[in-house]
ROBAKOL-634654 format. One line per 5 residues: number of its first residue (from 1); their letters; for each residue x, y, z of N, C-alpha, C. Coordinates in Angstrom, 3 decimals. Example, Ala and Ser with C-alpha at 12.3 -4.5 7.8 and 13.67 -1.06 7.14 Angstrom:
2
1> as> 13.190 -5.690 7.800 12.300 -4.500 7.800 13.200 -3.300 7.800 ~ 12.850 -2.250 7.080 13.670 -1.060 7.140 12.900 0.030 7.870
% end
This chain:
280
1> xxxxx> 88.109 107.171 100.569 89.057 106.062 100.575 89.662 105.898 99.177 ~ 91.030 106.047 98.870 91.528 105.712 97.547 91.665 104.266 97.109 ~ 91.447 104.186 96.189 91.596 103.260 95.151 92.427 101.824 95.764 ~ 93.577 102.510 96.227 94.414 101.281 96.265 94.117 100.777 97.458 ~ 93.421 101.289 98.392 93.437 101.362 99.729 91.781 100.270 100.040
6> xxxxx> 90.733 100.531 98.534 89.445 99.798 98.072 89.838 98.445 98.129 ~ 90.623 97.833 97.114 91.800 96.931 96.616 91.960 95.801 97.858 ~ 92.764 96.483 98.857 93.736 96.017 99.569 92.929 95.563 101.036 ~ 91.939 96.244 100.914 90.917 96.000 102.220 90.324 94.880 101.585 ~ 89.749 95.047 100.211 88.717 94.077 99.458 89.361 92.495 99.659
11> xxxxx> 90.632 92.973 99.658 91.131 91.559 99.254 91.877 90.969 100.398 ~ 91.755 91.300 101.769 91.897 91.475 103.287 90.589 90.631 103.806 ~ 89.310 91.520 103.666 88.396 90.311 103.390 87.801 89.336 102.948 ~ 88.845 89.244 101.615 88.309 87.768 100.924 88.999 86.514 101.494 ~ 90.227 87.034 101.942 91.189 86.043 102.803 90.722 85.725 103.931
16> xxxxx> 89.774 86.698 104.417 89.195 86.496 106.454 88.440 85.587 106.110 ~ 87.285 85.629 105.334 86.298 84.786 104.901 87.063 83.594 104.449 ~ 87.757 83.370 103.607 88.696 82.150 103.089 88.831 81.136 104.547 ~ 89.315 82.102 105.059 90.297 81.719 106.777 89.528 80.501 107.391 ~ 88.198 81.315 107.585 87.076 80.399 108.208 87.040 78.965 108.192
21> xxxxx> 87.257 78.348 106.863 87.143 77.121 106.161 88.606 76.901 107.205 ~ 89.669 77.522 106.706 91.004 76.481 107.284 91.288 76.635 108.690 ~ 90.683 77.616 109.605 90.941 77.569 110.558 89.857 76.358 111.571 ~ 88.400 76.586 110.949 87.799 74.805 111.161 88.013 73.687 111.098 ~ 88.572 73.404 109.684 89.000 72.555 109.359 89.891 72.305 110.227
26> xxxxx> 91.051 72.942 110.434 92.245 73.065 110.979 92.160 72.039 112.456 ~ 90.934 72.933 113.214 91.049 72.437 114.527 90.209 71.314 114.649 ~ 88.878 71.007 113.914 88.507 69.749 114.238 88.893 68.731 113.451 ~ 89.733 68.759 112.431 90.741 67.551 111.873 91.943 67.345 112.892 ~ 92.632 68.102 113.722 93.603 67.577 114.608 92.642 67.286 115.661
31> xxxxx> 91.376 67.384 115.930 90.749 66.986 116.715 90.880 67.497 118.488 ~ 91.286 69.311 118.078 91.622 70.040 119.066 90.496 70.725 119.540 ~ 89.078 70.370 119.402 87.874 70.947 119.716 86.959 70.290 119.218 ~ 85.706 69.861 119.939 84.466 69.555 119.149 84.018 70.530 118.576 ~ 82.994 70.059 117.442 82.272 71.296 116.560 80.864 72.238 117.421
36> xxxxx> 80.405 71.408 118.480 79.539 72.558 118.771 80.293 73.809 120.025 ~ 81.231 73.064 120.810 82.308 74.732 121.176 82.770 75.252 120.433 ~ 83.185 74.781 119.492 83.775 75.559 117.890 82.884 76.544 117.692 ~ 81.547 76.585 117.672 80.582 76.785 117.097 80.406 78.181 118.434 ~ 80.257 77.417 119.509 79.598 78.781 120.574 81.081 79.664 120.509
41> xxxxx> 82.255 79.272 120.434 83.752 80.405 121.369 83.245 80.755 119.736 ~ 83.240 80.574 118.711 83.307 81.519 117.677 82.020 82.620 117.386 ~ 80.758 82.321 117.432 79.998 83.117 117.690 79.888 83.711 118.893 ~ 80.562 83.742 120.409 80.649 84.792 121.166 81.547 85.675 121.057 ~ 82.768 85.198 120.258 83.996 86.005 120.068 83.499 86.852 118.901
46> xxxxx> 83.056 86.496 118.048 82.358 87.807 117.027 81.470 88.412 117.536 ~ 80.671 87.871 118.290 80.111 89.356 119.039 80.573 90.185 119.638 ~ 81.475 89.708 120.823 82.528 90.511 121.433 82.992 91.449 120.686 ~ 83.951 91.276 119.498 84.273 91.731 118.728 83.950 92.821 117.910 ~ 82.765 92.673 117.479 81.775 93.129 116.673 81.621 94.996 118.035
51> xxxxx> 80.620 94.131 119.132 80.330 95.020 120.474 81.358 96.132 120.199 ~ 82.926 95.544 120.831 83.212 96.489 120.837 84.254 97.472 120.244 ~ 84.070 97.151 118.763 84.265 98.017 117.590 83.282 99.207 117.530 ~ 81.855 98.848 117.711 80.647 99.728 117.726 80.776 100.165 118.932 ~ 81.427 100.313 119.991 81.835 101.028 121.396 82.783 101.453 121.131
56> xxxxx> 84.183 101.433 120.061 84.955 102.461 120.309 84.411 103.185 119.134 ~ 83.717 103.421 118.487 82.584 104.067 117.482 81.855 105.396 117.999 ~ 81.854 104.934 119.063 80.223 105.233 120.161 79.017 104.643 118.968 ~ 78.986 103.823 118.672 78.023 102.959 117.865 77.415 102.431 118.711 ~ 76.662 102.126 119.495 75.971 101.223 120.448 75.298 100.240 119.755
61> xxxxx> 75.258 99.001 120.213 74.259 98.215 119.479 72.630 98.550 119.750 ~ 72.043 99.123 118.976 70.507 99.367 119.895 69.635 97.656 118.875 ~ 68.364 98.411 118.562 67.694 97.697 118.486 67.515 97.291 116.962 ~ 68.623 96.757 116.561 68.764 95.588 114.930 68.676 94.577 115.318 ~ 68.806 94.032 113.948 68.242 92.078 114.169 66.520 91.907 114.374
66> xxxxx> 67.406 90.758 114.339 66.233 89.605 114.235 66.383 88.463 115.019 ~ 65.652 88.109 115.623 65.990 86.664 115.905 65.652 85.339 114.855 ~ 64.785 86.020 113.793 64.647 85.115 112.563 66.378 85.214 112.191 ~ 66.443 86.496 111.625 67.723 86.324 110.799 68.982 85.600 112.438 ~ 69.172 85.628 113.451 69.804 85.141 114.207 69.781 83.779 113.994
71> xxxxx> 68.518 83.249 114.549 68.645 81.488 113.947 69.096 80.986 112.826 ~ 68.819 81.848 111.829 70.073 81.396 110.333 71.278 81.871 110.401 ~ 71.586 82.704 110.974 72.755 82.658 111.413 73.528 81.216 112.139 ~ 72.539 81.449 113.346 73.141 79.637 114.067 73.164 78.726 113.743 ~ 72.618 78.544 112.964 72.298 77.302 111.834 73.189 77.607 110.584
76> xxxxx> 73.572 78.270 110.106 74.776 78.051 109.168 76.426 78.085 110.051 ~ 75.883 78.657 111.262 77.597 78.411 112.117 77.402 76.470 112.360 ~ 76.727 76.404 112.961 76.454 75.440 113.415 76.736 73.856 112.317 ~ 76.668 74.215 111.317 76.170 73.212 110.145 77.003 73.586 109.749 ~ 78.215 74.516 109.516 79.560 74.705 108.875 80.396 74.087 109.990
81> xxxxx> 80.302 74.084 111.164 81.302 73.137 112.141 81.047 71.773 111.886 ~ 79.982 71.374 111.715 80.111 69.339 111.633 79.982 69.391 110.225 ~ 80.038 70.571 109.370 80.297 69.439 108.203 81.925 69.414 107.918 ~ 82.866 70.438 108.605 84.263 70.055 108.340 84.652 69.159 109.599 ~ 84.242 68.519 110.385 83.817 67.214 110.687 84.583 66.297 109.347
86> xxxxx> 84.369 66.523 108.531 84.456 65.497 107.301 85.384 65.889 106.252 ~ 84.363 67.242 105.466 84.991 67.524 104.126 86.433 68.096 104.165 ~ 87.219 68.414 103.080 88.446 68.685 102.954 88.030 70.532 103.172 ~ 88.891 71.807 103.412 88.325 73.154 103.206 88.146 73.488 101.935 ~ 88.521 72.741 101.104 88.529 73.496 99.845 87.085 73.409 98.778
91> xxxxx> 86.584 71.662 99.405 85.368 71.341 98.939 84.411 71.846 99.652 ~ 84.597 72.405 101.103 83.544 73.068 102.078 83.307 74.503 101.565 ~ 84.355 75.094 101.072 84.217 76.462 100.940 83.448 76.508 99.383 ~ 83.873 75.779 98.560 83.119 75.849 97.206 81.467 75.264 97.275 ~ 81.398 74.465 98.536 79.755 73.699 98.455 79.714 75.101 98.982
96> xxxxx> 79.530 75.519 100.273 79.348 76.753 100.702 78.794 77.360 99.975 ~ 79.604 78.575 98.739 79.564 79.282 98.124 78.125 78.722 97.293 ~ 78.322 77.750 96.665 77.938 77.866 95.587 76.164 77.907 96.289 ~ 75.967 76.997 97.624 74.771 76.973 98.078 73.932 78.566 98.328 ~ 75.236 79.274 98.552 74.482 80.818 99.204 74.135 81.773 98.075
101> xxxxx> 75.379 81.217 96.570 74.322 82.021 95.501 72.911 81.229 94.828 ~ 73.260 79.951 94.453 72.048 79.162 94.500 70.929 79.766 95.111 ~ 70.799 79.916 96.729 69.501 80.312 97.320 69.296 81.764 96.660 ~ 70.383 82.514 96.969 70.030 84.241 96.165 69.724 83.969 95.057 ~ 70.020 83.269 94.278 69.109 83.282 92.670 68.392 83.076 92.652
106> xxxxx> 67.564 81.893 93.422 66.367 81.087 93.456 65.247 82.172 93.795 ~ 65.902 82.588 94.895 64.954 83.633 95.433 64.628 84.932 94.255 ~ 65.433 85.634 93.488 65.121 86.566 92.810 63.886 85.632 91.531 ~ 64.631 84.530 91.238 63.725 84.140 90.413 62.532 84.025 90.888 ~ 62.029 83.405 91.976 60.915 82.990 92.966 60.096 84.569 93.254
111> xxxxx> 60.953 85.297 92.892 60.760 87.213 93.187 59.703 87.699 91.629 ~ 60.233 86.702 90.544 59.991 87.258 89.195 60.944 87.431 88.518 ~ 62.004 87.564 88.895 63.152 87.882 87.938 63.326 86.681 86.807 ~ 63.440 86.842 85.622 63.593 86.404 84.530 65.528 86.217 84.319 ~ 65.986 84.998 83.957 67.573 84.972 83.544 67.520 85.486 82.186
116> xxxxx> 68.228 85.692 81.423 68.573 86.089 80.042 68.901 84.578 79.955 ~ 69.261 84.750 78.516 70.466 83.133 78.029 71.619 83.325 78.294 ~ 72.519 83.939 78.513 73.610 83.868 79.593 73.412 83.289 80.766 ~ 72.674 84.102 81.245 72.368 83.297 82.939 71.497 82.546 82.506 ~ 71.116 82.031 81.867 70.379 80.157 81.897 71.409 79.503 81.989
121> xxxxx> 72.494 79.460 80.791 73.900 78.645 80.632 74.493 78.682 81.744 ~ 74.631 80.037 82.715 75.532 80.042 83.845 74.631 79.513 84.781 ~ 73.597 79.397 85.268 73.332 78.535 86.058 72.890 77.082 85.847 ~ 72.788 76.622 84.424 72.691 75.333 84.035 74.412 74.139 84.468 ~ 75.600 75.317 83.893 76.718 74.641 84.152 77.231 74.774 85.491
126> xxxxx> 76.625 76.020 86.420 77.021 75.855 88.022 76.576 74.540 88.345 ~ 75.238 74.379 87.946 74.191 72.792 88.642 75.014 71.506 88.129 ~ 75.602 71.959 86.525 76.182 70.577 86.314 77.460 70.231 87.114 ~ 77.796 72.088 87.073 79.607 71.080 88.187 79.349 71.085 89.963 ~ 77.783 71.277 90.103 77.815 70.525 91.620 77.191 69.081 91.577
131> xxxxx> 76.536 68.832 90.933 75.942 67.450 90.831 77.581 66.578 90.290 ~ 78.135 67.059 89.472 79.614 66.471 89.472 80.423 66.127 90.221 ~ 80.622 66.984 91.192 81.625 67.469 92.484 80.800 66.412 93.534 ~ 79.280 65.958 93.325 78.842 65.234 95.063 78.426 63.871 94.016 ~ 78.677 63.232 92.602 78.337 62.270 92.531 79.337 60.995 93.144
136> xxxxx> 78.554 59.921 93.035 79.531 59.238 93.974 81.122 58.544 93.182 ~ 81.728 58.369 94.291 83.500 57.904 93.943 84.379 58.087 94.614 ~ 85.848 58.224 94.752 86.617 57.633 95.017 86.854 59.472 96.058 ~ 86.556 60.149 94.921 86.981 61.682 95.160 85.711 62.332 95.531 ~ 84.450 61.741 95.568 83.648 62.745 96.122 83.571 62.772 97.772
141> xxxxx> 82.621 63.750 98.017 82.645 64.621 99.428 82.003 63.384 100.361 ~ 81.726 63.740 101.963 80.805 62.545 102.506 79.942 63.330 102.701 ~ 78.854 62.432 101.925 77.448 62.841 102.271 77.419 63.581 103.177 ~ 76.946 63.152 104.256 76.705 64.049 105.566 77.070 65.212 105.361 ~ 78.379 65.443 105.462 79.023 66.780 105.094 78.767 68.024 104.567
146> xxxxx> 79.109 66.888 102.877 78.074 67.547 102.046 76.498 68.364 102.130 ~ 75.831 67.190 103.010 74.186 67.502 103.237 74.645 68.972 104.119 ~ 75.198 68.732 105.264 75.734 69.851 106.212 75.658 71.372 105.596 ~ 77.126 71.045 104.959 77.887 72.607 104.249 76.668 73.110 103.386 ~ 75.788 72.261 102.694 74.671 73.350 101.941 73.641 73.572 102.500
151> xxxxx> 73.197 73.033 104.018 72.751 73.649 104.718 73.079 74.673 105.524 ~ 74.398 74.778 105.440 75.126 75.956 105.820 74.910 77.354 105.064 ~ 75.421 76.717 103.678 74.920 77.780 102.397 74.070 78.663 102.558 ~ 72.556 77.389 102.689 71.249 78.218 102.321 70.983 78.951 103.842 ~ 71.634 78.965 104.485 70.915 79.370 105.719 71.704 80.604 105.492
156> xxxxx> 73.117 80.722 105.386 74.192 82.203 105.183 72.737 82.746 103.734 ~ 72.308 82.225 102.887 71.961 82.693 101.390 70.587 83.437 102.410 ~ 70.076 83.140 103.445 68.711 83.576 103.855 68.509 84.338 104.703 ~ 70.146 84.373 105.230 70.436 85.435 106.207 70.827 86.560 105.278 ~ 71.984 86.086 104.374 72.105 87.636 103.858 70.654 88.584 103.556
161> xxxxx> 69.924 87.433 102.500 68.725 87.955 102.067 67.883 88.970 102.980 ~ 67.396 88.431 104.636 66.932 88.969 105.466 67.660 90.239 105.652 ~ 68.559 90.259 105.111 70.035 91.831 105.763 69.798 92.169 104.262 ~ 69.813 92.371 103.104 70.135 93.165 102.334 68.958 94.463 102.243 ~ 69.647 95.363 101.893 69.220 96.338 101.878 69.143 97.569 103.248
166> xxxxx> 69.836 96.813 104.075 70.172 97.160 105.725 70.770 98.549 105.841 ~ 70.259 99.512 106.195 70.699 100.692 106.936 72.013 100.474 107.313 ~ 71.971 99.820 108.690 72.928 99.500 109.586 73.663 97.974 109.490 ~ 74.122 97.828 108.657 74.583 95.968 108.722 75.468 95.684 109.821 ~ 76.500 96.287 110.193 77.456 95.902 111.064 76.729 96.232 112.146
171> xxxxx> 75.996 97.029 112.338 74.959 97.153 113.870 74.144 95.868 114.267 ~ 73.429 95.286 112.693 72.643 94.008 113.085 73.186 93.108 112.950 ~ 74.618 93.115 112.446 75.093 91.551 112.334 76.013 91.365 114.073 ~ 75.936 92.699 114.711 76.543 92.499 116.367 74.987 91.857 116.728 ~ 74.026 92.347 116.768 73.066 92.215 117.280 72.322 90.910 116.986
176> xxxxx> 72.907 90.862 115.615 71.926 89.242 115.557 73.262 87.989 116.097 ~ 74.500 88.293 116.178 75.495 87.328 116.735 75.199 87.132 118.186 ~ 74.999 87.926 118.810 74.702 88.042 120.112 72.911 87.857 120.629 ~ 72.646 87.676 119.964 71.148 86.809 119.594 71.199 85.456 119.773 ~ 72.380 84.777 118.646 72.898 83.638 118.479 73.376 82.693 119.845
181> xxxxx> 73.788 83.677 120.696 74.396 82.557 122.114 73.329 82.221 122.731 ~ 72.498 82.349 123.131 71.352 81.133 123.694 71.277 80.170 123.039 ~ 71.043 79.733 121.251 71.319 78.795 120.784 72.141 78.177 121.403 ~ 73.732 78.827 120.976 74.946 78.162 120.936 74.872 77.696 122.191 ~ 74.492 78.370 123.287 74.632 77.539 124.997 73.987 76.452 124.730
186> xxxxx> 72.732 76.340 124.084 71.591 75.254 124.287 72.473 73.960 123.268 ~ 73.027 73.960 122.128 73.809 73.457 121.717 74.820 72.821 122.598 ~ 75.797 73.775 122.941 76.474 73.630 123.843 76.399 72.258 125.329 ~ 75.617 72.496 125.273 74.543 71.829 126.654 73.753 70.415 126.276 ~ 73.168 70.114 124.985 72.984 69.127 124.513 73.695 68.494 124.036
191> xxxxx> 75.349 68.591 123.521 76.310 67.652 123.202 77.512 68.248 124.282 ~ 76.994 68.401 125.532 77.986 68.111 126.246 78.957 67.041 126.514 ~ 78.336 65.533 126.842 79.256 64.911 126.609 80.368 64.235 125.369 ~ 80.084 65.535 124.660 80.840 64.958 124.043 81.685 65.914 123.532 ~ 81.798 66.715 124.391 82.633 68.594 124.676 84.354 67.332 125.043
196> xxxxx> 84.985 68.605 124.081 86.316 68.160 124.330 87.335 69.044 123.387 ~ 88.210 69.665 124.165 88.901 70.889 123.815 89.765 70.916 124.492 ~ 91.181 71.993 123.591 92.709 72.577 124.704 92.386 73.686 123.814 ~ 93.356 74.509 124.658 93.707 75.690 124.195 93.751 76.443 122.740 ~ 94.800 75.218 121.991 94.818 75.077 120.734 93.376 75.801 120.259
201> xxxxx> 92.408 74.604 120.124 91.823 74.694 119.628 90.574 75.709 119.939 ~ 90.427 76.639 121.113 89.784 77.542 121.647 90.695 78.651 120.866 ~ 91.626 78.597 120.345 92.463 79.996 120.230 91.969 79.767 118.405 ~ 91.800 78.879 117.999 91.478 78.340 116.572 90.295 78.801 116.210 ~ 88.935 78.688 117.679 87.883 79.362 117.141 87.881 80.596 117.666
206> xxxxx> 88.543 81.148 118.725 88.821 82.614 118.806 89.425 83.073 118.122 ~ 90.039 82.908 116.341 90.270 83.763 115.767 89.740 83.407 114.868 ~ 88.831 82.602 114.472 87.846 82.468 113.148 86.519 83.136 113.671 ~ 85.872 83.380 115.324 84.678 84.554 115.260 85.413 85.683 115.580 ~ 86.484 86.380 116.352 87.151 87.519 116.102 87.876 87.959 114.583
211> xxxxx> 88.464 87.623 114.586 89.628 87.817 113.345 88.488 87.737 112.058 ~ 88.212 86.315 111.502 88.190 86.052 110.170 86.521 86.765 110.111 ~ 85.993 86.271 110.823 84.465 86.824 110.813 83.914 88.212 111.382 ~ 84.525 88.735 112.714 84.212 89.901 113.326 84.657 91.329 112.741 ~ 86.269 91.130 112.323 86.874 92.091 111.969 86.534 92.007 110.137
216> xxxxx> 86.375 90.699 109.608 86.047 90.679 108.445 85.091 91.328 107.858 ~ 83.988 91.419 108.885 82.283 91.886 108.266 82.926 93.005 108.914 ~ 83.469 93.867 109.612 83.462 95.379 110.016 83.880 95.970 108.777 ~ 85.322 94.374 108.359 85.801 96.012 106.969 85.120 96.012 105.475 ~ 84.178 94.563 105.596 83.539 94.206 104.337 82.522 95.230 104.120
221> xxxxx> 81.467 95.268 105.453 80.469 96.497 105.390 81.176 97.899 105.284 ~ 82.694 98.079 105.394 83.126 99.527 105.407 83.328 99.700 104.028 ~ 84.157 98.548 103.295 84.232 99.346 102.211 83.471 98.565 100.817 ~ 82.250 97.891 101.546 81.287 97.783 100.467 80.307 98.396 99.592 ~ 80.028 99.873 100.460 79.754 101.177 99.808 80.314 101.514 98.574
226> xxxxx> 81.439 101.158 98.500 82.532 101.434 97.919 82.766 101.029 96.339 ~ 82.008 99.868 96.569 82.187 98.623 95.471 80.660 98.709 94.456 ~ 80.341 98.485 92.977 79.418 98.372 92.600 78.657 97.213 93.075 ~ 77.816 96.563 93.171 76.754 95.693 93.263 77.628 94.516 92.467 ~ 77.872 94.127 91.382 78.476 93.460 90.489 79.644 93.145 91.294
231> xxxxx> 80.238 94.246 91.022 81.549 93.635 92.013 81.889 93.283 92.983 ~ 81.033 93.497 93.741 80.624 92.703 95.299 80.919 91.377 95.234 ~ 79.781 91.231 94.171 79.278 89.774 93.750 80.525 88.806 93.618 ~ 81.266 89.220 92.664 82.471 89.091 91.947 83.215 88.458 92.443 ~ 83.548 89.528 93.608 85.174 89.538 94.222 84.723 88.464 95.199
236> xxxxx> 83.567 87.950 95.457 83.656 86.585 96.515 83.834 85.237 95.651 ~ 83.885 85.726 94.396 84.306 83.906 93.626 85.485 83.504 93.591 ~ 86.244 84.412 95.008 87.763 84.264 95.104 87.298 83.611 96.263 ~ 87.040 83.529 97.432 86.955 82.978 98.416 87.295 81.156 98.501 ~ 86.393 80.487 97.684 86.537 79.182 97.626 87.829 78.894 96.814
241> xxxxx> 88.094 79.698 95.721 89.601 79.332 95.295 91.104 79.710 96.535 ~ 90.993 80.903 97.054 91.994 81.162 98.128 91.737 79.875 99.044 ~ 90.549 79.277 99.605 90.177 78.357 100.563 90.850 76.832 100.221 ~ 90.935 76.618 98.723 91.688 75.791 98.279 92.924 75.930 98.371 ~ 93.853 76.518 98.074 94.982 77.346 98.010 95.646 76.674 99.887
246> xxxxx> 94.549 78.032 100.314 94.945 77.643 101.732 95.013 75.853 101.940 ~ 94.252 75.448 101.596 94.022 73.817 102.286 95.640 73.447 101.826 ~ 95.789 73.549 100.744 97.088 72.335 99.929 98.006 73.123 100.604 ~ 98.643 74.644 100.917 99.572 74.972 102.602 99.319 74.672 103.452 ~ 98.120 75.279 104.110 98.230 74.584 105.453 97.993 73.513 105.826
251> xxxxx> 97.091 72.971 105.568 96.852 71.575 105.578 97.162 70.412 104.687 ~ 97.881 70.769 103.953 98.293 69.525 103.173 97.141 68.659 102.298 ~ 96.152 69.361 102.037 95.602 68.781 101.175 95.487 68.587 100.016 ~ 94.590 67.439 99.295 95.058 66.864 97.313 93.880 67.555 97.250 ~ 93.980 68.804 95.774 93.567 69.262 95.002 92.708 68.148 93.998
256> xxxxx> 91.954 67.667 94.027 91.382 66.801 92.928 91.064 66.987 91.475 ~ 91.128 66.170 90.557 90.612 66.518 89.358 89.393 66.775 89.314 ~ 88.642 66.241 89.780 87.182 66.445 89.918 86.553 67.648 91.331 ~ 87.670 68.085 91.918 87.260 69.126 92.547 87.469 70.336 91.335 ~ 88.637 70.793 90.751 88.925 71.202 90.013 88.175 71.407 89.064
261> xxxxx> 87.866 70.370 88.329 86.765 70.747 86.850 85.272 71.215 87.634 ~ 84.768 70.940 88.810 83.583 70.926 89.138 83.732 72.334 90.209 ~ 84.945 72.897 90.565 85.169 74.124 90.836 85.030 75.272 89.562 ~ 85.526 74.981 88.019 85.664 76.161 87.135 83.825 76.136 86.853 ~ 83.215 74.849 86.834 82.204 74.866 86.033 81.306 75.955 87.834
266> xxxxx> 81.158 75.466 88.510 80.086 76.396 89.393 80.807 77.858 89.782 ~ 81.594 78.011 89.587 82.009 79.801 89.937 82.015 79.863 88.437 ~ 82.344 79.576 87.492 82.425 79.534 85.806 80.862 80.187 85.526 ~ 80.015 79.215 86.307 78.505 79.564 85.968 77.883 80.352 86.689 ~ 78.147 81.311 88.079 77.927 82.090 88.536 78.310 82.946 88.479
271> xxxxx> 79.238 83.354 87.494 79.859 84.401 87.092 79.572 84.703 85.936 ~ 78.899 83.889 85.032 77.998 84.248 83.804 76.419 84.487 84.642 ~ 76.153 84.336 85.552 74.572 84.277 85.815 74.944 86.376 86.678 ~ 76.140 86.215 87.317 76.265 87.442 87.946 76.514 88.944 86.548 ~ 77.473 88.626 85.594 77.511 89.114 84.603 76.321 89.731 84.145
276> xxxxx> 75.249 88.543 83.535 73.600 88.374 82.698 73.071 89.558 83.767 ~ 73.058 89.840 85.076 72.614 90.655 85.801 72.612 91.921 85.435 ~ 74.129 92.133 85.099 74.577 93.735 85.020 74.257 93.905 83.483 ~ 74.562 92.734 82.167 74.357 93.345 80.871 72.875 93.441 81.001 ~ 71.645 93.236 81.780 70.596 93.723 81.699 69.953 94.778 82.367
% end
C-alpha cells in the first residue's frame, strides 16, 4: 500500500470514528430514536457488516471473541447512547477519548510500567484538564452523562486491552459484535416502553454500526499494520477534535472556553505521556 494511499485511509477512519459522536448525538437530540434501539440497530448493523465483508473475503467468522470482551463491548455501546442523551458531541468524544487512554495507561502502569518525567507531566495535565472540563458551572457537562461517556471509555479502554495483540482483530471484533445482540435484545426488551423511533433515526443508527463503526474497524485493522505503534496512538488525538468540528456544522453547537482549554490540556497530556513511550 503506498504512502499516500496509508494517509488517506488513516484519515477516512479518524472521521468514521469522529462520525459516531455526531451521528448519536444527531438522532437522539432531534429525538428520532431512543438510546437503547440506537444501541441494538447499531450493533446488529456492524455485525452484519463486519459478517459480510469476511464472506466476500471467504473469511468466515469461526471461533474469536469473547463474550468477556463482548459485554464491554455492550456496555460501552450502550453507555455511549444515554450519555449523548445529554452531552454536546464534542464533550462526549473528548470524555470518551480521554477515558480509553486513561484505562490503557493505568493498566500498563498496574502492569509495572514506570512513566519517565515527561509522561508524569503528560498525564498530570491530561487529569488537570478533565477535572477542569467536569467541574461544576455554567459550561460544564451533566453529570449523568458525564458518569455515562467514561463508562463508555473504560469499557472501549478494556475491550481494546482484551484485543490487543490479536491475530485476527476484524475476525473477533465480527464475532464479539454479534455476541453483543442478546444483550442488546435484553436491553431492548427492558426499556421497551419507552422504544420510540422513525426511519430517520433507524437510518442514523444504521450508518453509525455499518458505515462509521463496521467499515471503519475493517479499514483501521487493514491499514494498521501499516502504521508504527506511536502513530496509531497519535493519529486518534484527532478524533475528539474532528468530533468538535463536526458538532459546531452539523449541529450547531458552542465551542466553549472551557471545553477548549480543557481539550489542549488532556490530548496536550496524552500526547506527552504517548511521546515518553517511544523516547524510551
Amino acid at each position: 500500500m503506498s504512502k499516500i494511499g496509508i494517509v488517506l485511509l488513516t484519515a477516512g477512519t479518524m472521521v468514521a470514528f469522529a462520525a459516531n459522536s455526531l451521528l448519536c448525538r444527531l438522532a437522539l437530540r432531534e429525538e428520532h430514536i431512543d438510546a437503547a434501539t440506537f444501541t441494538s440497530v447499531r450493533l446488529a448493523s456492524g455485525a452484519v457488516v463486519l459478517w459480510l465483508l469476511l464472506l466476500l473475503q471467504d473469511r468466515p467468522v469461526r471461533q474469536h471473541g469473547s463474550w468477556r470482551s463482548a459485554l464491554a463491548l455492550f456496555v460501552y455501546a450502550g453507555a455511549f447512547s444515554y450519555a449523548y442523551l445529554s452531552l454536546p458531541a464534542s464533550t462526549g468524544a473528548l470524555l470518551l477519548f480521554g477515558a480509553v487512554q486513561a484505562t490503557m495507561i493505568g493498566y500498563g502502569f498496574w502492569r509495572g510500567e514506570r512513566l519517565g518525567r515527561f509522561q508524569s507531566v503528560g498525564l498530570v495535565v491530561a487529569c488537570v484538564g478533565l477535572v477542569a472540563l467536569l467541574m461544576p458551572g455554567l459550561s460544564a457537562p451533566s453529570p449523568s452523562g458525564a458518569a455515562l461517556m467514561l463508562t463508555a471509555g473504560v469499557s472501549w479502554g478494556i475491550y481494546s486491552l482484551r484485543g490487543r495483540g490479536g491475530v485476527n482483530p476484524t475476525e473477533s471484533t465480527a464475532s464479539n459484535l454479534i455476541r453483543t445482540l442478546p444483550f442488546a435484545a435484553l436491553l431492548s426488551v427492558v426499556m421497551a416502553s419507552r422504544s420510540a423511533f422513525d426511519l430517520q433515526g433507524i437510518g442514523y443508527a444504521i450508518a453509525s454500526g455499518a458505515l462509521a463503526s463496521g467499515v471503519g474497524y475493517a479499514i483501521w485493522y487493514r491499514v494498521l499494520p501499516s502504521l508504527k505503534a506511536t502513530t496509531a496512538a497519535t493519529v486518534q488525538l484527532s478524533v475528539p477534535v474532528i468530533a468538535g468540528f463536526g458538532g459546531v456544522i452539523v449541529l450547531g453547537e458552542t465551542i466553549t472556553q472551557r471545553l477548549v482549554l480543557s481539550a489542549i490540556a488532556i490530548l496536550g497530556g496524552i500526547a506527552l505521556v504517548i511521546a515518553g513511550r517511544r523516547s524510551r
